[in-house]
PLY file of the C-alpha trace (Angstrom):
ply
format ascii 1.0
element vertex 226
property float x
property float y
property float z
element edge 225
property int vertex1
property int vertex2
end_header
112.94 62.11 126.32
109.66 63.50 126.90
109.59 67.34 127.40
108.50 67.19 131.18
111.42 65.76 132.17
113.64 68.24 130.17
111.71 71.05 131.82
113.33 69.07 134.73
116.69 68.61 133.96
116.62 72.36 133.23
115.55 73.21 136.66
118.14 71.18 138.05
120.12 73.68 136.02
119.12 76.23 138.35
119.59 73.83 141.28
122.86 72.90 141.08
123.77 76.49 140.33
122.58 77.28 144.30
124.26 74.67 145.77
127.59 74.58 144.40
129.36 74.86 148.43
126.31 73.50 150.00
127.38 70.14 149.95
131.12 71.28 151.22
130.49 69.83 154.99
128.52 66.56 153.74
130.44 64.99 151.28
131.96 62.43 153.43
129.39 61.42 155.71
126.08 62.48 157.32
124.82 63.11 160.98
120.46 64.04 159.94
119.04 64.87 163.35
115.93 63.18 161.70
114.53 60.54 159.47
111.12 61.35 158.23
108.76 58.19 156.44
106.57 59.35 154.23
103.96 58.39 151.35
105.67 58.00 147.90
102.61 60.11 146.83
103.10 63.77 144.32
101.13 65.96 146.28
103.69 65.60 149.52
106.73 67.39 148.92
108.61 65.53 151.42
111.75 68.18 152.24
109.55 71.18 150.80
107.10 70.82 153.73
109.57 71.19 156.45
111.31 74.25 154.38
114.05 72.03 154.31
116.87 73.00 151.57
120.09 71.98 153.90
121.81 68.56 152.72
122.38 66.33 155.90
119.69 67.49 157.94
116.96 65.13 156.93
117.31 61.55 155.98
113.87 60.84 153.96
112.39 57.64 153.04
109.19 57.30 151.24
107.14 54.49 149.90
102.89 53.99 149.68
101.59 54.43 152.93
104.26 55.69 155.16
105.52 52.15 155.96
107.98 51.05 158.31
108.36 47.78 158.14
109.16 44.78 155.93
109.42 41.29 155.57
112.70 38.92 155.87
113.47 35.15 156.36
112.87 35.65 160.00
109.72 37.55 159.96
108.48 41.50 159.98
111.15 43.92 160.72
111.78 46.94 160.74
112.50 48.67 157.61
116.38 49.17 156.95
115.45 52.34 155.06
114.51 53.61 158.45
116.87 51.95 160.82
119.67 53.06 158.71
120.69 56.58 160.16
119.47 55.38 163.67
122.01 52.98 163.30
124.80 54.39 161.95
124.28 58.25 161.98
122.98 58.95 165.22
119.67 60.09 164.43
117.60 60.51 167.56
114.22 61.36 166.02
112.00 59.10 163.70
108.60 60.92 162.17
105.96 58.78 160.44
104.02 61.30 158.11
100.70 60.47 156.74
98.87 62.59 154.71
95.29 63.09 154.17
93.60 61.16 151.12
96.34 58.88 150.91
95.73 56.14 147.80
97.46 53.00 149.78
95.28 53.48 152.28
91.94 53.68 150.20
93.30 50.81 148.07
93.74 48.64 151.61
90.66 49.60 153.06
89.16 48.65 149.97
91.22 45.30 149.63
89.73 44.37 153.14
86.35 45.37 152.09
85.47 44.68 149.24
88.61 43.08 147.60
90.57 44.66 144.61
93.44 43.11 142.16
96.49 44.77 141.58
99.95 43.91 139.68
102.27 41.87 141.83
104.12 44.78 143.24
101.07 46.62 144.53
99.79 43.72 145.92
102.81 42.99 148.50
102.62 46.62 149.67
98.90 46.21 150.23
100.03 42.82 152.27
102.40 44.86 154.52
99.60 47.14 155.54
96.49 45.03 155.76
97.98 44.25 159.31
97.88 47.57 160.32
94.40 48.61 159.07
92.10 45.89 159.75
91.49 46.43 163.27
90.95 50.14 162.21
88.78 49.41 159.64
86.66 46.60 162.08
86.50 50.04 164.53
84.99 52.38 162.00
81.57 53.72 162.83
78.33 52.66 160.54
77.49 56.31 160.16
81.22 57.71 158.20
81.11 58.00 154.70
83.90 57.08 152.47
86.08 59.80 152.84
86.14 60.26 156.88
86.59 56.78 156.99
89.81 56.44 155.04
91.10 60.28 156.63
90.77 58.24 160.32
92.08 55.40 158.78
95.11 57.67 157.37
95.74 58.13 161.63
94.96 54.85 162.72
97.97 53.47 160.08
100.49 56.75 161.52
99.44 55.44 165.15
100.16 51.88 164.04
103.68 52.47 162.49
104.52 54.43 165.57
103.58 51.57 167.70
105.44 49.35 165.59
108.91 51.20 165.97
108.06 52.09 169.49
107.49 48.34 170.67
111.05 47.15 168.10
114.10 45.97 169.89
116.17 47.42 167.17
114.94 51.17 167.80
116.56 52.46 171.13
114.53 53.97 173.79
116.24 57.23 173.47
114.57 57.88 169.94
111.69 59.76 169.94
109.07 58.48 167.51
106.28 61.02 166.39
103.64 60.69 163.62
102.18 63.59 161.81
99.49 63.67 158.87
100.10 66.45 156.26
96.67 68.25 155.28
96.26 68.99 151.48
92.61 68.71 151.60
91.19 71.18 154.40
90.49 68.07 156.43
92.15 69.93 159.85
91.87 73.40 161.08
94.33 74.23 159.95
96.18 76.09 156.81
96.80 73.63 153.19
100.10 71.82 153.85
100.21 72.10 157.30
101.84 68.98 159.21
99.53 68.10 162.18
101.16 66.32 165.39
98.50 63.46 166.15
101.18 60.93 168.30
104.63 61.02 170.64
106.31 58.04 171.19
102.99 56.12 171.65
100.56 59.11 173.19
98.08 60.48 170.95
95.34 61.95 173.65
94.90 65.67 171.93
95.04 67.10 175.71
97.65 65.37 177.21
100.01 66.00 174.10
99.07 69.64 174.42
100.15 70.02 178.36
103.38 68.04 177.92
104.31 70.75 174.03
102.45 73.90 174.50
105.22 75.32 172.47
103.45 73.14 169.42
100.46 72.80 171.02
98.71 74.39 168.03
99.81 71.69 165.38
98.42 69.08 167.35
95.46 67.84 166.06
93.12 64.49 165.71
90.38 63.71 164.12
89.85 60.67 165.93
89.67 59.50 169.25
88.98 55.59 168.89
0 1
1 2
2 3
3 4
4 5
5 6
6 7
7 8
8 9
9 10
10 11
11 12
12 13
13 14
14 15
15 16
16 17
17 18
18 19
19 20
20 21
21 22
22 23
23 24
24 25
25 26
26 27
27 28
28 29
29 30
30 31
31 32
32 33
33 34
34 35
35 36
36 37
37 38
38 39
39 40
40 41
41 42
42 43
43 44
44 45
45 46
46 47
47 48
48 49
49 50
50 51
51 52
52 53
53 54
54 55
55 56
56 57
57 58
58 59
59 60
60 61
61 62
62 63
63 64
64 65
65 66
66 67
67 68
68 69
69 70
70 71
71 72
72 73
73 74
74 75
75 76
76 77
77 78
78 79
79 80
80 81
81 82
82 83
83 84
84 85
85 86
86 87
87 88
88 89
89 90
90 91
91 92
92 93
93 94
94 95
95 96
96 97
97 98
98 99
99 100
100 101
101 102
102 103
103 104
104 105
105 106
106 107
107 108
108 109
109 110
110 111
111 112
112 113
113 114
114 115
115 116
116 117
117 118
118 119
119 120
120 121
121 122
122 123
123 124
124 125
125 126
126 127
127 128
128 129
129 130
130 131
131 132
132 133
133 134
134 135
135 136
136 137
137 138
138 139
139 140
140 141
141 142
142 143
143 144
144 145
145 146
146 147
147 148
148 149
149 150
150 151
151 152
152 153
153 154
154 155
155 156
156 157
157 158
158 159
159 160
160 161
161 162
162 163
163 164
164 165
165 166
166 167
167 168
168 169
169 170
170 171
171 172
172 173
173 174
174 175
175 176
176 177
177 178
178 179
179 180
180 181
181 182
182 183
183 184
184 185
185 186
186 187
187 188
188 189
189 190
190 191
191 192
192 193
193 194
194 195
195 196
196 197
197 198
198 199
199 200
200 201
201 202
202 203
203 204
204 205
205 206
206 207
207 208
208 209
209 210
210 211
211 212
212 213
213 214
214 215
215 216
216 217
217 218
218 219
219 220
220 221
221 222
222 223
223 224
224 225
């Protein structure tokens, strides 16, 4: 074993030592009033940035690019990693979370442009979002350089997901679907890991998203309006 993850089985140590009756009302079954989709990605601490230490509260998923679907005999679907706890837990709230600088988008923006070649695995996760980002990256104005253009891409892939659960048959209308971007690189106004609010169940004007939350209306944020 390499000494890094020793360091970690050490701070699980400490871990388990804090939770020992957390888990006392969880054991048998869960009711998370959300399920959060992020990017499988180091820099997003996906319970940390919520402040989230409570088992059962948060169901999280995560793979590259904050995707919700995948592929099965019969077609795209969506994911079951998502579905699950609206299923069969009662979870009324779904929240895509994108994050600034995120790799799978770079990598599919620059599969569509230019072409790159990945192992297998990479490749069919590429495939799942090239659908999503292509008419985003056809929309992109002459004048952004690389960076802007993959941080509005990072939005136009959140807005994309959203659309995707909001327009399923298999997510009921009573879930709300929101999609957030979580700033690590000062692209927002606001402070280094905080989550911005960009779309609500399909909405993402800035203004209109501020009347109908003022309570939030800080956190809302876009960088672009396409």
């Amino acid at each position: 074993m390499r000494d890094d993850f020793i360091e970690m089985l050490q701070r699980n140590s400490d871990h388990a030592e804090s939770f020992q009756t957390t888990f006392d009302d969880v054991q048998d079954s869960q009711r998370p009033d959300v399920v959060t989709v992020c990017c499988s990605d180091s820099r997003v601490l996906q319970d940390h940035m919520w402040g989230n230490d409570e088992p059962g509260r948060v169901f999280t998923c995560g793979n590259i690019g904050n995707r919700v679907v995948q592929r099965t005999e019969s077609g795209t679907a969506v994911s079951g990693d998502v579905l699950y706890p609206v299923e069969h837990t009662g979870t009324k709230t779904i929240v895509v979370v994108g994050h600034t600088g995120c790799g799978a988008v770079t990598a599919t923006y620059d599969d569509l442009t230019d072409g790159v070649s990945e192992p297998a695995g990479i490749t069919h996760c590429l495939e799942l979002l090239k659908p999503f980002l292509e008419s985003g990256v056809e929309r992109l104005p002459d004048e952004v350089d690389r960076t802007d253009a993959i941080n509005r891409l990072v939005e136009y892939n959140v807005d994309r997901q959203v659309e995707f659960l909001a327009e399923s048959d298999d997510v009921p209308r009573d879930v709300d679907v929101i999609g957030v971007v979580y700033d690590f690189q000062d692209v927002y106004s606001g402070r280094r890991g905080d989550v911005h609010v960009i779309n609500v169940n399909g909405e993402t004007d800035v203004d209109a998203l501020r009347e109908e939350y003022p309570e939030v209306e800080s956190r809302i944020e876009r960088r672009w309006e396409y």
